[in-house]
MDTraj code that builds the backbone (N, CA, C; nanometers):
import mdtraj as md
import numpy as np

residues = "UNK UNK UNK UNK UNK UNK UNK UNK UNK UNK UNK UNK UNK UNK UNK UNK UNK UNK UNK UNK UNK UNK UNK UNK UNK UNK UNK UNK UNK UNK UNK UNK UNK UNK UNK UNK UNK UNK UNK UNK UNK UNK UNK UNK UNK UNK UNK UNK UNK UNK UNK UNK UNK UNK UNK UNK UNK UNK UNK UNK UNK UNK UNK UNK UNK UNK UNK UNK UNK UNK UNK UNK UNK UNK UNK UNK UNK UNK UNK UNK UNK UNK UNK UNK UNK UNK UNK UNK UNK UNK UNK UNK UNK UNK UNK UNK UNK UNK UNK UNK UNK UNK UNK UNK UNK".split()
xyz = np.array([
    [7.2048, 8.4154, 11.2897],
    [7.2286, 8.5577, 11.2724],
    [7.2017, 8.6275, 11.4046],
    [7.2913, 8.7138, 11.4353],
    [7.2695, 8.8038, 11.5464],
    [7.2270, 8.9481, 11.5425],
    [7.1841, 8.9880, 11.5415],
    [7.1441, 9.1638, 11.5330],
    [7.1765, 9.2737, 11.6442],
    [7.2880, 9.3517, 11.6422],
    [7.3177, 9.4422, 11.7169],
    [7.2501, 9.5589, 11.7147],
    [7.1698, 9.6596, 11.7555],
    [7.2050, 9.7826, 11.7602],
    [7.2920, 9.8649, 11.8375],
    [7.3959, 9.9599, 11.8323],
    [7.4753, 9.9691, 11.9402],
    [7.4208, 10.1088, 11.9669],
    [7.3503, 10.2048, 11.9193],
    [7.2948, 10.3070, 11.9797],
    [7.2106, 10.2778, 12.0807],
    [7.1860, 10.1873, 12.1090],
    [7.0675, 10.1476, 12.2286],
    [7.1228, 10.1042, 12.3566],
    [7.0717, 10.1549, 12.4736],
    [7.1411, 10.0974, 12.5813],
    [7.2664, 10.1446, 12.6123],
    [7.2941, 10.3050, 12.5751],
    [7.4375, 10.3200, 12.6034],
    [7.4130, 10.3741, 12.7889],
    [7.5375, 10.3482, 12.7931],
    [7.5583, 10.3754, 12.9767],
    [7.7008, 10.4363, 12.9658],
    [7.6980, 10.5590, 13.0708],
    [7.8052, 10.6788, 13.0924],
    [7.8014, 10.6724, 13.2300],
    [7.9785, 10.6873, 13.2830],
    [8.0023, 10.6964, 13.3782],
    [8.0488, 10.8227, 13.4497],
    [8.0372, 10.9382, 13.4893],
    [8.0946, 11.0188, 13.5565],
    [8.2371, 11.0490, 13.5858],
    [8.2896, 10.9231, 13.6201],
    [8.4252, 10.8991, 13.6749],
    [8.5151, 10.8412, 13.5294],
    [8.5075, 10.7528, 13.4118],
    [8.5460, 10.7141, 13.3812],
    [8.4862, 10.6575, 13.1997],
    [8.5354, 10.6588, 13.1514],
    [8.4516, 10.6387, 12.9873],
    [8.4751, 10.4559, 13.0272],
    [8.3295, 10.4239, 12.9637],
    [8.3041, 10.2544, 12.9534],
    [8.3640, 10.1751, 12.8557],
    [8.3846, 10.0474, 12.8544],
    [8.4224, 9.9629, 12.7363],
    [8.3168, 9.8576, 12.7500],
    [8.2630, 9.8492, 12.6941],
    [8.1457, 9.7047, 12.7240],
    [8.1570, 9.6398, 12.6038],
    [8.2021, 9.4930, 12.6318],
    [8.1772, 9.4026, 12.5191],
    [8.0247, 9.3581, 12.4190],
    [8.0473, 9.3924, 12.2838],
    [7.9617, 9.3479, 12.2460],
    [7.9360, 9.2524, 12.1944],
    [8.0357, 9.1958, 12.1298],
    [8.0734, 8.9975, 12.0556],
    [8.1928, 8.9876, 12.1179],
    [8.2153, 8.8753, 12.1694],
    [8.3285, 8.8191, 12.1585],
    [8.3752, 8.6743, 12.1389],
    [8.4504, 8.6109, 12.0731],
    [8.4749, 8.4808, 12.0476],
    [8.6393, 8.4665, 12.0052],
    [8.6562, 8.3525, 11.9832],
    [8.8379, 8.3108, 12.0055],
    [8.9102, 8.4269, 11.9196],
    [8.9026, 8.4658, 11.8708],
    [8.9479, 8.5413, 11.7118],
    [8.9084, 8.6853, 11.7311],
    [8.8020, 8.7378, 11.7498],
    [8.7830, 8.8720, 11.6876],
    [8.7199, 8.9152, 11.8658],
    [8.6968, 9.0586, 11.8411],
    [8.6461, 9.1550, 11.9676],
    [8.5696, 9.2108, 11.9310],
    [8.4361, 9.3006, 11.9322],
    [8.3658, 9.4337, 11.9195],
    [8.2960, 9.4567, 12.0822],
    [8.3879, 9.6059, 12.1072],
    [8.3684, 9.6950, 12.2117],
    [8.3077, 9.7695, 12.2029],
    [8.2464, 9.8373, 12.2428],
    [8.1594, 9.9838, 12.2386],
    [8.1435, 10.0360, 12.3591],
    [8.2700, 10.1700, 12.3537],
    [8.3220, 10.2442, 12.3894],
    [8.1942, 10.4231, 12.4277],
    [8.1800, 10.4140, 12.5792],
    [8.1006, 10.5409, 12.5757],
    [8.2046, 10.6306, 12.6647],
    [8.1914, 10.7625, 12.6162],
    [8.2253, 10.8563, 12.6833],
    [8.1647, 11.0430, 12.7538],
    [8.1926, 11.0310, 12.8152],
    [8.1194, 11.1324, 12.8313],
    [8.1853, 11.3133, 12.7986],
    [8.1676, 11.4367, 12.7670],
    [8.2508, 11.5362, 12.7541],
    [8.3775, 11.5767, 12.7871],
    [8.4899, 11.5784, 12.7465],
    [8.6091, 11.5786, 12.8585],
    [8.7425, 11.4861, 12.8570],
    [8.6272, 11.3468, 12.8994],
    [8.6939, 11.1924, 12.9005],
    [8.7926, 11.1358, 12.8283],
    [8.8698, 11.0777, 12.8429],
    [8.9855, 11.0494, 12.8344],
    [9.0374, 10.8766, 12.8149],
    [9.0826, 10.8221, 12.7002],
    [9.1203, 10.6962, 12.6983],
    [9.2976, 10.7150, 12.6665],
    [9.3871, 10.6769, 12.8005],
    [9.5241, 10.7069, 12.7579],
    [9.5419, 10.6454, 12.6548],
    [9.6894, 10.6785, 12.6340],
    [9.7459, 10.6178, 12.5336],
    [9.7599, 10.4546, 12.5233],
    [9.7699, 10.3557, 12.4324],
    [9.7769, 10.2563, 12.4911],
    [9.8055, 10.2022, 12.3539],
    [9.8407, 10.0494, 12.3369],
    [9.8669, 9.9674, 12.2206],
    [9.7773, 9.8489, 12.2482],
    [9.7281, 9.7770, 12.1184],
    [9.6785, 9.6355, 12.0670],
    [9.7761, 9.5258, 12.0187],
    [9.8568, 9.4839, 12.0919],
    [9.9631, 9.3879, 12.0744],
    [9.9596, 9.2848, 11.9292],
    [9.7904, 9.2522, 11.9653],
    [9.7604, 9.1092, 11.9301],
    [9.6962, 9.1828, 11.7779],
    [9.6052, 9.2642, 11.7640],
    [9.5441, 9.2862, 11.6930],
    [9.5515, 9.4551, 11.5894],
    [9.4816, 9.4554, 11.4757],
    [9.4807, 9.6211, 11.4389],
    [9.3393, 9.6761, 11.5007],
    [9.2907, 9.7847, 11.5405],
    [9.1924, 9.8562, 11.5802],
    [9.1312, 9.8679, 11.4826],
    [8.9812, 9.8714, 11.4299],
    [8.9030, 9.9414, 11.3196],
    [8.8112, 10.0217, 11.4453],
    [8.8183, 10.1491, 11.4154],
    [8.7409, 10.2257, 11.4968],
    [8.6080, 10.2992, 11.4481],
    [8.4896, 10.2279, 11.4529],
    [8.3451, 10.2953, 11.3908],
    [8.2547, 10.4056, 11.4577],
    [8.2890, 10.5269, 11.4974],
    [8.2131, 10.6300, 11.5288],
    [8.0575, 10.6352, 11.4857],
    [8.0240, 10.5867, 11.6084],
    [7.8687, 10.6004, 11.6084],
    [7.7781, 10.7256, 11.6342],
    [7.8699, 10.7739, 11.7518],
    [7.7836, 10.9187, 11.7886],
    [7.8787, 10.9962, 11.8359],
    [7.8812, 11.1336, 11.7949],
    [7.9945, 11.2579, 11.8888],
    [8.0870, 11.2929, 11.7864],
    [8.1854, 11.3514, 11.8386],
    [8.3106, 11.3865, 11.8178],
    [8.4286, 11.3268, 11.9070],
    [8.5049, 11.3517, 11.8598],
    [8.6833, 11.2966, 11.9706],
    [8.7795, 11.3487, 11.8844],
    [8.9059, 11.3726, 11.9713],
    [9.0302, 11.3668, 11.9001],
    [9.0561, 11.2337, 11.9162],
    [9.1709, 11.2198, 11.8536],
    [9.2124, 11.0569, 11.8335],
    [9.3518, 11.1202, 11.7674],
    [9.4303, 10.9905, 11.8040],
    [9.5999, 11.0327, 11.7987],
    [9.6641, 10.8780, 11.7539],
    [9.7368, 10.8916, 11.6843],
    [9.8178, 10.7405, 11.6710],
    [9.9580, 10.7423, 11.7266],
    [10.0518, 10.7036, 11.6633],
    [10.1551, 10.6609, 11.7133],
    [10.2645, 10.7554, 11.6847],
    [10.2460, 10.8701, 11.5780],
    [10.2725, 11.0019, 11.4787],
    [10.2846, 11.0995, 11.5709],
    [10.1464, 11.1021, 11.7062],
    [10.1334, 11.1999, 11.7851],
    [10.0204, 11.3272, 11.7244],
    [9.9744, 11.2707, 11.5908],
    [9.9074, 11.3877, 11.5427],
    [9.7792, 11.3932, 11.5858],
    [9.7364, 11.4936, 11.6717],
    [9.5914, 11.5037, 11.7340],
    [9.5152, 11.5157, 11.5931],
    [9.3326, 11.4191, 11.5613],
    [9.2800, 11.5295, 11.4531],
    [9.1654, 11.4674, 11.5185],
    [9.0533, 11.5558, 11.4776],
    [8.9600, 11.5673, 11.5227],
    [8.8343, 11.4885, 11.4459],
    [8.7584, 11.4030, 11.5150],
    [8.6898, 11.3014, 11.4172],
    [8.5549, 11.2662, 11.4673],
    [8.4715, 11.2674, 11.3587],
    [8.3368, 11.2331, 11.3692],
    [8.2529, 11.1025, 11.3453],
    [8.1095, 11.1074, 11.2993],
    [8.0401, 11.0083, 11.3532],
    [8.0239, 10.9316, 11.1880],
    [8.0647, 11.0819, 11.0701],
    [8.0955, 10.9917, 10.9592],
    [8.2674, 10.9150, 10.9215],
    [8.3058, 10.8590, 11.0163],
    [8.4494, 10.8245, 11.0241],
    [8.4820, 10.6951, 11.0238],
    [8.5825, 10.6536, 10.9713],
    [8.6574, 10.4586, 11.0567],
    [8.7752, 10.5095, 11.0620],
    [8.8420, 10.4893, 11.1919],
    [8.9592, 10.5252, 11.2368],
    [9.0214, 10.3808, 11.1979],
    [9.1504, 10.3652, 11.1804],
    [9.2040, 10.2616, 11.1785],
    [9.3702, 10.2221, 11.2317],
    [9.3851, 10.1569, 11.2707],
    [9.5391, 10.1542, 11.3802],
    [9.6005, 10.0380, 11.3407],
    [9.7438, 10.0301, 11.3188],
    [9.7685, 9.8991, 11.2895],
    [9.8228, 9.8230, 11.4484],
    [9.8330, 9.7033, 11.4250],
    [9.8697, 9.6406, 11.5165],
    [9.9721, 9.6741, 11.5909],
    [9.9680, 9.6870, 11.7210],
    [10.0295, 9.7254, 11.8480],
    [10.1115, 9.9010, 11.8377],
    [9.9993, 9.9701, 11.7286],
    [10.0636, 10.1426, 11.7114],
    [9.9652, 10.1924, 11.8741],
    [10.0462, 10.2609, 11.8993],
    [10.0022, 10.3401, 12.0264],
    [9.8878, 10.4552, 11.9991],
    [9.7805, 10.4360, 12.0686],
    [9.6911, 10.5243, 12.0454],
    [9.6131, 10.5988, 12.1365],
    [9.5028, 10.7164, 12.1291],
    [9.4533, 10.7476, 12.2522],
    [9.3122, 10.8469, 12.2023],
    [9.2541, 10.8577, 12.2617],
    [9.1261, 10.9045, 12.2383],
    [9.0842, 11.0017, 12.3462],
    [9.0241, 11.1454, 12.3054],
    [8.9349, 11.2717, 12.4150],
    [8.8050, 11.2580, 12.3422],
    [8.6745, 11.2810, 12.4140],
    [8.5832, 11.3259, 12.4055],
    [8.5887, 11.4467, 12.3855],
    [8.5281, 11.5403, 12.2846],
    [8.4986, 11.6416, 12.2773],
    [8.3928, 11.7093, 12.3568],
    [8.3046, 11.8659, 12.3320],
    [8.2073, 11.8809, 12.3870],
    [8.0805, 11.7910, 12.3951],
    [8.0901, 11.6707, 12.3499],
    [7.9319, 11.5963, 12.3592],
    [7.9904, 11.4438, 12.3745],
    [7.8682, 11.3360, 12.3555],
    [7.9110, 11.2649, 12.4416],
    [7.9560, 11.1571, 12.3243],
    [8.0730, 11.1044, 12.2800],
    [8.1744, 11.0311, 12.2344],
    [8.1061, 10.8460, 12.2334],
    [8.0276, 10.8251, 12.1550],
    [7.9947, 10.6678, 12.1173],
    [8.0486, 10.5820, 12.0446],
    [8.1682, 10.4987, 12.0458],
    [8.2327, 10.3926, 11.9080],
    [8.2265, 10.2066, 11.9275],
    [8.2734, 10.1817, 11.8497],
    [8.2955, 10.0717, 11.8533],
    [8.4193, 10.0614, 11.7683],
    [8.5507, 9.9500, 11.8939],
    [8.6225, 9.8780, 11.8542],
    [8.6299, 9.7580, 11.8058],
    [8.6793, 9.7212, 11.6791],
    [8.6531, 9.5568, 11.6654],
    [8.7916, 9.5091, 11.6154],
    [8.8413, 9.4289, 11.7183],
    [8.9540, 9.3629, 11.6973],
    [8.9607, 9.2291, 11.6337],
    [9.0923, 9.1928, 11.5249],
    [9.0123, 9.0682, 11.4417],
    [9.1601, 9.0023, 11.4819],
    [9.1863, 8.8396, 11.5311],
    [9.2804, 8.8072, 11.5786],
    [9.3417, 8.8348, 11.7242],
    [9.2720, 8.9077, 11.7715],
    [9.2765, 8.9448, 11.9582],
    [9.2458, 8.8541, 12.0100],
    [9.3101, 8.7635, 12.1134],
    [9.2782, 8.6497, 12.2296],
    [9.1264, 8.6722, 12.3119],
])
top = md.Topology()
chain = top.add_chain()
for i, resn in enumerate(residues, 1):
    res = top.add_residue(resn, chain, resSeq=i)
    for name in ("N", "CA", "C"):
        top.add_atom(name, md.element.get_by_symbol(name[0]), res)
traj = md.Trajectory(xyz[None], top)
């Protein structure tokens, strides 16, 4: 058994929102994603996999493939299907999640 906490140890960059791996093995991913006020993850797609997105701390908009901006919190799971285009803002505070991809290389 492994035990994560992912509120612990977060690190923010000035220049750029982080992705730091937290498991990874042949099959699945979990990222945890920091951002800081502002910050910005373009648009982008998961080829291989669907996104489950777990809001740990903050706010963000978040957008899928629809284009519909909505605005989402820390009681949330965002979810994306495989290779839909997506993108993420930090709101006024500072934006904490985790991605976990299941079937990603």
């Amino acid at each position: 058994m492994k035990i994560i906490n992912p509120k612990e140890d977060i690190s923010f960059n000035e220049e750029h929102a982080i992705a730091e791996p937290v498991f990874i093995n042949k099959n699945n991913r979990i990222l945890r994603f920091s951002l800081l006020p502002g910050q910005s993850i373009k648009e982008h797609k998961s080829p291989s996999s669907p996104v489950f997105i777990n809001i740990i701390k903050g706010r963000g908009i978040f957008w899928g493939e629809d284009g519909v901006k909505k605005e989402v919190d820390s009681e949330s799971v965002i979810i994306f299907t495989q290779n839909e285009s997506h993108g993420i803002t930090a709101l006024d505070e500072e934006l904490v999640f985790l991605a976990l991809l299941h079937g990603a290389p």
